[in-house]
N, C-alpha and C positions, 0 to 999 in steps of 0.2 A: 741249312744252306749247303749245296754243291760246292766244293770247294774251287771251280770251274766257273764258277757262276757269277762273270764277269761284275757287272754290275753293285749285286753282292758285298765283293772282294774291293770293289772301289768302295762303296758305303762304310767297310770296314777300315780302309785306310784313311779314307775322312777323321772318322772317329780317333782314331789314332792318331794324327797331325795335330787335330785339335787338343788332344789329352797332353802330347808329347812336348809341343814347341809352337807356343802363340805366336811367338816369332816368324819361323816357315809358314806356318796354317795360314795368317795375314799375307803374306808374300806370296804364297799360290795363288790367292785370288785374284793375282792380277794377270796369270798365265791366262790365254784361252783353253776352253773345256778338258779337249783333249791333252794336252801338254800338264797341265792341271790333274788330270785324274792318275795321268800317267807320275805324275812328278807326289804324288798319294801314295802309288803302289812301291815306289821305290823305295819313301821315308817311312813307311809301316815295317817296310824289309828289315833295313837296316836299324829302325827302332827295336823291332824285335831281337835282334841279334846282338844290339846292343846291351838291349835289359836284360837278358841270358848272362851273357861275359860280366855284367857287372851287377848282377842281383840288384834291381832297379825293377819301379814298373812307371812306366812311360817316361824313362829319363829322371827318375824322383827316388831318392833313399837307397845309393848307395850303398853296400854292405860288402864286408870280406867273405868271399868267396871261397868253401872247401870241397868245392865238386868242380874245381875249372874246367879240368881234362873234359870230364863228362858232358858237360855244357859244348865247349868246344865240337868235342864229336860230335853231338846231335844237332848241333845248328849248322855244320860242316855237312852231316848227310841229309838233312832237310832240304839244303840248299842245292846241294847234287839232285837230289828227287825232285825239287820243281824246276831246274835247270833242265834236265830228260823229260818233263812233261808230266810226268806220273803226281798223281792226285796225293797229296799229304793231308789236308783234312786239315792244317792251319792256314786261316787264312794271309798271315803276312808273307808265308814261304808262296803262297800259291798265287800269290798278286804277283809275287818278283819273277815266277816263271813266267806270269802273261807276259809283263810291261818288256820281261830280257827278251822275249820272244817277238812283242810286237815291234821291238825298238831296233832288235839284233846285237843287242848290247857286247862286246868282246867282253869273252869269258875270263877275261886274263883279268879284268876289274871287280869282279867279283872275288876272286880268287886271293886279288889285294888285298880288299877288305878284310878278309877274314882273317890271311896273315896276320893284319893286326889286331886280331882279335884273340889268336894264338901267341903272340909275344905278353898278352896281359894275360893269359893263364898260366905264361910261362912264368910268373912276373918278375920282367925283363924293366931294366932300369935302362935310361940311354947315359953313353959314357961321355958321350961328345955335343954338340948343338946340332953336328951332323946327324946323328945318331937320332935327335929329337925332329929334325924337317924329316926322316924316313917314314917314323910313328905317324906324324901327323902324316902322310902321304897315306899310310897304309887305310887309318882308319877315318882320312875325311876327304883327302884329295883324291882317289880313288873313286871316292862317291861325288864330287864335281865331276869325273870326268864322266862317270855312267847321266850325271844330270845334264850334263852338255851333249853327248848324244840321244837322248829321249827330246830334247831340245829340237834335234834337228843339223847338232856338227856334225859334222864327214868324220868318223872313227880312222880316217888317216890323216886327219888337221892337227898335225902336231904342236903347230904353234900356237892355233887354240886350244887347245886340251891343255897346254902346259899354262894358260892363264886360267883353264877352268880348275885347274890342281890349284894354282893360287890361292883361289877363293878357298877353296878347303883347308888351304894350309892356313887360312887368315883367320877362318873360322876356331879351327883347334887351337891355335895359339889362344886365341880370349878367352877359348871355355878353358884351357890349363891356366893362367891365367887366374881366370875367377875362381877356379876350384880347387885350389891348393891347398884348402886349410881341407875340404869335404875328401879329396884325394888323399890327406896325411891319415885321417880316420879311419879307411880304409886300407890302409898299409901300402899306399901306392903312392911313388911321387916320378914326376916329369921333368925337375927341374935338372940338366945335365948335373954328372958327377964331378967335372970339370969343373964346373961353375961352384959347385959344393964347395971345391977345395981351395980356390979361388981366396973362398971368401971364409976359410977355416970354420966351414958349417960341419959339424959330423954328421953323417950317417940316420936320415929320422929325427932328428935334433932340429929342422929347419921352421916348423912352427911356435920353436920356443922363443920366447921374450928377448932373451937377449940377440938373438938374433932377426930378432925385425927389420932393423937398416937395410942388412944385406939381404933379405929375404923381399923389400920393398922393390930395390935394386936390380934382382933378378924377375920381376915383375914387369919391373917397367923394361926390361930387354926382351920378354916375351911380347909385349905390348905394341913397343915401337915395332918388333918385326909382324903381326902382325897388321899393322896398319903398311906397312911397305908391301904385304902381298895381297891385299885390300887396291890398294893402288894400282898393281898391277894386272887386278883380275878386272877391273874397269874395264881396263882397255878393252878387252879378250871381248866385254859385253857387247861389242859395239857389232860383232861378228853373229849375234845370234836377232832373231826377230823381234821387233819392235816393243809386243808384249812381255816377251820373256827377257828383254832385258831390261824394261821396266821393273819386273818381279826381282831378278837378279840383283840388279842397281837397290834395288828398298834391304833386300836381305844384308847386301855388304854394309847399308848404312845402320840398319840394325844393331847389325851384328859388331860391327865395328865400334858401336859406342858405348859396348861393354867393356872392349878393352881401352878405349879411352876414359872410361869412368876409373875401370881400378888402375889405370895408370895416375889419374887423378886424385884418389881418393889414399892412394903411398899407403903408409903403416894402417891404416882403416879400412883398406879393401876387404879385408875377409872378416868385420867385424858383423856383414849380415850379405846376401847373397845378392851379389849383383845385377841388376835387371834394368831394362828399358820399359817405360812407362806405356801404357795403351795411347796415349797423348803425343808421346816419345816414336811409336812406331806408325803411327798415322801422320806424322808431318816429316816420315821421312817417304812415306808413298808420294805423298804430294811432290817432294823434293828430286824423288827418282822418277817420276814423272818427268821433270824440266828435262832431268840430268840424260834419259833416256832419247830425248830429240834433240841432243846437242854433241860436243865433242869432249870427251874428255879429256883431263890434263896428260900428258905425255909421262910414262911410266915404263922405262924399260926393263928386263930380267937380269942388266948384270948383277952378280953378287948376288944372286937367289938359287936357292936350292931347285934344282930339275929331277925330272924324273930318270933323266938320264947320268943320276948319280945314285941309282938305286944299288947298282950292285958295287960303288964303293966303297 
């Protein structure tokens, strides 16, 4: 395979949606072709540079990392090489150069991403809950916004873009959220340090038994926020086309009722790995079908994290 070779490079990010996230993979298909193929190349991108940063293969098994740096650098100049055009010979780097190419994607959302892909090598804790809306910004709100212009937003729709960050930030919330027992394993934890001390948690200590209550606690604060940016990315849906906010609208519900379940499920959430059922994700297509020809409930941004508190 040409690494050029359009085609190809979709078939290969097929593969990969499907490997990486039954979730998205089912929600693509309800984009039309093109938006669909395109909305392929991006999540192969950022899968791959995902599994890199966190020794994973297609989002699965986790492990501590002692080559971050190195990883970092090479997924950093890969990414430069199919950003300039030039041929890398993998196919996720070379899909992200078409779709940045075909879509015109601003480089400065790429550039996010990986940020936060450099503060996990660095492995940077957040001090504040400010500190954790930035992370989720880096590493999934970033990636709403490049999804919302392959979409079809105007890259100067500020007020959409900051509901397509929404949904990213609503996203990370449930995956930290669900993964906190899988992220302590790893040597990595998300929950602010603020919040640690809060609740007289030491340092690493927050998986252990006696600390469940407050460990439940700080769950369901991830939980509730994100379903409020859940909420607010609705709205934002209403601004992109018909199909794609069908696809959009199935994802948030998806997605959303992960963190609804381990908001649910308190001190048991991480006694097996969180998931929405094949049953579970097909009646919520049907569901963002309705929700997608009608109005949503009114959701504004005050009291939400913006992109325009990145720098402080």
């Amino acid at each position: 395979m040409t690494s050029l070779d359009r085609p190809a490079l979709v078939a290969h990010a097929k593969d990969s949606i499907a490997k990486g996230s039954r979730s998205f993979a089912l929600a693509s298909r309800l984009f039309d072709r093109e938006t669909r193929e395109r909305a392929w190349l991006l999540y192969a991108w950022c899968r791959k540079c995902d599994d890199l940063a966190d020794g994973q293969d297609h989002g699965h098994g986790m492990s501590v990392i002692d080559d971050a740096a190195d990883r970092l650098s090479y997924l950093t100049g890969m990414t430069e090489a199919a950003w300039n055009g030039t041929e890398t010979g993998e196919p996720a780097f070379d899909g992200f150069g078409v779709v940045a190419r075909e879509c015109r994607i601003p480089r400065r959302y790429a550039d996010d991403l990986i940020a936060g892909f450099a503060l996990d090598a660095e492995g940077w804790r957040p001090r504040s809950e400010a500190d954790l809306y930035r992370y989720c910004y880096h590493v999934a709100g970033a990636v709403g916004c490049m999804m919302a212009i392959l979409m079809g937003v105007d890259p100067e729709d500020e007020a959409v873009l900051d509901r397509a960050t929404d949904l990213g930030l609503a996203f990370q919330l449930a995956n930290i959220a669900r993964d906190i027992a899988e992220d302590a394993a790893a040597d990595r934890c998300y929950l602010p340090m603020e919040w640690l001390a809060e609740f007289d948690v030491p340092p690493g200590r927050h998986m252990a038994p006696p600390f469940r209550p407050a460990l439940t606690t700080m769950a369901k604060r991830l939980c509730d926020a994100s379903e409020r940016y859940e909420a607010s990315a609705r709205v934002g849906a209403q601004a992109l086309p018909k199909r794609s906010r069908w696809a959009v609208l199935a994802a948030a519900g998806i997605y959303g009722d992960i963190a609804r379940k381990v908001r649910d499920l308190g001190a048991h959430a991480w006694d097996h790995r969180v998931h929405t059922s094949k049953r579970e994700k097909l009646l919520w297509v049907a569901r963002a079908r309705a929700q997608a020809a009608g109005t949503p409930e009114p959701a504004g941004r005050e009291g939400l994290w913006s992109r325009a508190d990145l720098d402080g």
